[in-house]
N, C-alpha and C positions, 0 to 999 in steps of 0.2 A: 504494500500500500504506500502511494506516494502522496506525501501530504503535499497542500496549495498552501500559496504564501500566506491565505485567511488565516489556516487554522497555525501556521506557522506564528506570524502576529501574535496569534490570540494568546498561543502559549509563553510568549516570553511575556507578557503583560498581566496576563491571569494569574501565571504559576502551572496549570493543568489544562488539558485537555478532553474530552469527549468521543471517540469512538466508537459511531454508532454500528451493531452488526462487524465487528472487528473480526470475529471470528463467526461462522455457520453454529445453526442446529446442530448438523449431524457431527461436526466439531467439538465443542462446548456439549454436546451429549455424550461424548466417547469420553472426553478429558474430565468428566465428575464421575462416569460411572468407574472410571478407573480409579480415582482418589479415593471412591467410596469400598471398591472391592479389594485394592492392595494393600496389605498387613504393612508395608514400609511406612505407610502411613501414620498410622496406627501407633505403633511400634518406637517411631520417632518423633511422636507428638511432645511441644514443650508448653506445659503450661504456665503462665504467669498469672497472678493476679492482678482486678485491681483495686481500686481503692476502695471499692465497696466488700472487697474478698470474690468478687465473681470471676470465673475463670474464664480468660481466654488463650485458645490453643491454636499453635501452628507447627507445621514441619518444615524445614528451614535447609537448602541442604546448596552446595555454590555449584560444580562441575556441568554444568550441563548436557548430560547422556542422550543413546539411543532410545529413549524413552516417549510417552508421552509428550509430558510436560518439557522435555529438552529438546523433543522438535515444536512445539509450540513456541520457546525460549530462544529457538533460533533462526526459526520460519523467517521466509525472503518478507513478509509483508510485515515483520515486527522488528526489524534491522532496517527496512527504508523508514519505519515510521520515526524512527527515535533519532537515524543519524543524523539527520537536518537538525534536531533541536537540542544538541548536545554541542558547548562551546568548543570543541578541536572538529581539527580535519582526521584525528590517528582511527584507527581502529576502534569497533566498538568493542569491548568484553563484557563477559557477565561478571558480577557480583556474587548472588544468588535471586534463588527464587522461594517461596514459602507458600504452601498450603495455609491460607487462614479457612478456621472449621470454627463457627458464629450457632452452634445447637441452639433449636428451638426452647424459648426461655432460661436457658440456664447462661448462656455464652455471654462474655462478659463484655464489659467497654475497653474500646481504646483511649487512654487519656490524650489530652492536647499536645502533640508533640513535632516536630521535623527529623524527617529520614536523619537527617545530617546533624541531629543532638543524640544520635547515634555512633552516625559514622564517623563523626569527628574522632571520637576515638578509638578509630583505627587509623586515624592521622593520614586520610584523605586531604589532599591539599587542595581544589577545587570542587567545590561543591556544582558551578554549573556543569561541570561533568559528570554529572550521577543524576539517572533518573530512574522511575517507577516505573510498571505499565500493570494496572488491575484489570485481571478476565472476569467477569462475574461470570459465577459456574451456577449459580441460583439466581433468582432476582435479588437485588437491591434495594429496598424501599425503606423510609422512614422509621416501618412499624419493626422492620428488625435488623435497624444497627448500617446504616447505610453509611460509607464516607461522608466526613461532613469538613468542607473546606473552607478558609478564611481566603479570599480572592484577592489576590497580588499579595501576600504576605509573604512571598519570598523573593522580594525583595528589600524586606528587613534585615537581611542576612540572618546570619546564625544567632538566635538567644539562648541562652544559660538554658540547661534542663537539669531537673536533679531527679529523683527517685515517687513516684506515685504508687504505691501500692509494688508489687514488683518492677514495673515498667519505669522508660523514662520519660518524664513528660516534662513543657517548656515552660517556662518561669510564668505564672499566674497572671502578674501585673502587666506583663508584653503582652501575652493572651487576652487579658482583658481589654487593654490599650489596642489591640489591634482589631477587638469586634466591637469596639466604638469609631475606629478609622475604617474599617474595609468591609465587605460584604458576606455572610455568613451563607454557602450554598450545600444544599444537599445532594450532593450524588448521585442521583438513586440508575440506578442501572438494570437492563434487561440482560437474562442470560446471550453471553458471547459479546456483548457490550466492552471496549476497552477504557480505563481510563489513566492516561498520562500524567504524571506531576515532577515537579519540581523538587531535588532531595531538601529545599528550603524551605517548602511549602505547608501552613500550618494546618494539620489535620487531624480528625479523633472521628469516632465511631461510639453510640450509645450501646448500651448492652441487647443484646437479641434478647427481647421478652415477649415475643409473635410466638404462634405457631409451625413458623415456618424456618426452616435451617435456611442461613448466608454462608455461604461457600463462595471463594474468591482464589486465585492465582495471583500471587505480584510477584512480576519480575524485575531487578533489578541491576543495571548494567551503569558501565565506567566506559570513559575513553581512556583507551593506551596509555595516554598522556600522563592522566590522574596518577601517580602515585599513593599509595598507601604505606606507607612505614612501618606500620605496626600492625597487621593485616595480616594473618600466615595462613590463609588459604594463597591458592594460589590462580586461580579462575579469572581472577580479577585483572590479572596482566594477561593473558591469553588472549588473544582475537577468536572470534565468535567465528565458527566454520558453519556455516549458513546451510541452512536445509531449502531444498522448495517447497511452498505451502500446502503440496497436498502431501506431504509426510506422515502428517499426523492421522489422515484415514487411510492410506494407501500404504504407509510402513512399517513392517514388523516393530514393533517395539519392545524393549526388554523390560525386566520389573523394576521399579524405582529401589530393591532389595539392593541393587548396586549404587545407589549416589552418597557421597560424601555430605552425611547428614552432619548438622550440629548438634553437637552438645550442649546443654544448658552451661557446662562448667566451665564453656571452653571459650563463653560469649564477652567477650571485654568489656562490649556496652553496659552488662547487668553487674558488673564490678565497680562499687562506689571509689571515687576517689577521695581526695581528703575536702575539696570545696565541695563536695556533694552529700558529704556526711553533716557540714554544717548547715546546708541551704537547701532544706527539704523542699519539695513542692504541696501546697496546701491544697 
C-alpha cells in the first residue's frame, strides 16, 4: 500500500494514522484464528497490571518468522506504508511485535503513556524513527477499550513517565496539560482496520468491560539508522526481508513455538530506575 501525500501530511501533524480495510477478511480471519489456537501464545503471555489491579496481557516476541504474524510484519503493503513516514532514507527493521488479548470484562486499561517512555530506555536515539502499526483482529469500539489518542501530542517530544500500576505511564500534569491543549480521539477500528502512530504519540486504552474480547497486533519497526545502545535483541538493526502480501493466505506458515518471545524479567522498561522510584505517577 502506497500512501498519498494527504495521508502522508496528516500523519506528521496528527501523530497517527487510519487504515481503512489494511488488511482483508479472509486475512484478519486467519491471523486471530491462529492467535486464538496456538499454545505460543498462551504460553508466552505477560501480564501486567494496572492501577486499578486489572490485568492486561500480551505476547511480545522481536525476530520476525515464517509465520503468520511475521508475514503480516513484513508484507510488501506494511513496508511501503511506514517507509515514507519514518525520518531516514536506511532500511526499515522490526523492533517487535505483540499480541494484545483485551478478554471480555476482565482485561484491563492501558495507562496514558508514549511508545518512547519506553523505548527510551533502551536508548533509542531518535524517536521519529520508531513507529507502531495496530491490526485490529476484533473490533474496536469505545465499549471495550478502544485506543484513545491525544492528537498532535507528539510533538511534545518525550515527557517523564514513571510506574502506574505495573506499566509505565507519562507524567499526569503533561497529560493533563495536553487534553486541555489538543484533541482527545477514539480509535475505534473494524477488524483488518490499520492504525499508524507516532513512538511520541500520547495514548491509553480503558479496561474491556463489554462483552466482547479486543484483540489487536502492533507492530513495531526502526530505521537502520536508529541506534539503540542498550537494546540486546537484535531484530532491531536487521532490515526487514519483505514478503509479498498474499503470504499470509497462500504460505505455509510455521508455529509462533519458534519466535524469540520476551521475558517479563528481561524487559528494561519495567525496571525502575532511581528518578522513577521517587516520581510515581498518580
Amino acid at each position: 500500500m502506497n500512501l498519498n501525500q494527504s495521508q502522508i501530511k496528516s500523519y506528521h501533524q496528527d501523530g497517527y494514522l487510519i487504515l481503512k480495510n489494511f488488511f482483508s477478511k479472509a486475512e484478519t480471519d486467519k491471523m486471530y484464528s491462529t492467535a486464538l489456537v496456538d499454545d505460543a501464545m498462551r504460553k508466552n503471555a505477560l501480564d501486567l497490571n494496572d492501577q486499578s489491579g486489572k490485568k492486561t496481557k500480551l505476547s511480545l516476541w522481536f525476530t520476525p518468522g515464517n509465520d503468520i504474524f511475521g508475514y503480516m510484519t513484513r508484507s510488501e503493503r506494511m513496508i511501503n506504508a511506514i517507509q515514507p513516514l519514518l525520518d531516514s532514507d536506511a532500511p526499515v527493521c522490526h523492533f517487535h511485535s505483540k499480541l494484545m488479548q483485551k478478554e471480555p470484562r476482565v482485561g484491563g486499561a492501558w495507562e496514558w503513556h508514549q511508545d518512547y517512555g519506553y523505548w527510551y530506555k533502551n536508548q533509542f536515539m531518535f524517536p521519529d524513527q520508531l513507529i507502531s502499526v495496530m491490526v485490529a483482529l476484533t473490533e474496536a469500539s469505545k465499549e471495550n477499550g478502544c485506543l484513545q489518542v491525544i492528537k498532535g501530542s507528539h510533538k511534545l517530544g518525550r515527557v517523564n513517565h514513571g510506574f502506574a500500576g505495573e506499566q509505565v505511564g507519562a507524567d499526569a500534569i503533561m497529560v493533563n496539560n495536553a487534553l486541555q491543549t489538543m484533541p482527545l480521539v477514539y480509535c475505534e477500528l473494524n477488524p483488518g482496520d490499520g492504525l499508524v502512530f507516532h513512538s511520541n504519540l500520547l495514548h491509553r486504552s480503558e479496561a474491556n468491560l463489554s462483552e466482547r474480547p479486543r484483540w489487536s497486533i502492533i507492530s513495531c519497526y526502526c530505521s537502520q539508522s536508529n541506534i539503540a545502545y542498550a537494546e540486546t535483541s537484535t531484530s532491531w538493526k536487521m532490515p526487514i526481508e519483505v514478503v509479498p502480501d498474499d503470504a499470509i493466505l497462500n504460505w505455509k506458515a510455521e508455529s509462533l513455538s519458534l519466535a524469540d518471545f520476551l521475558k517479563k524479567e528481561n524487559d528494561p522498561a519495567l525496571k525502575e530506575t532511581g528518578w522513577e522510584k521517587e516520581v510515581k505517577v498518580k
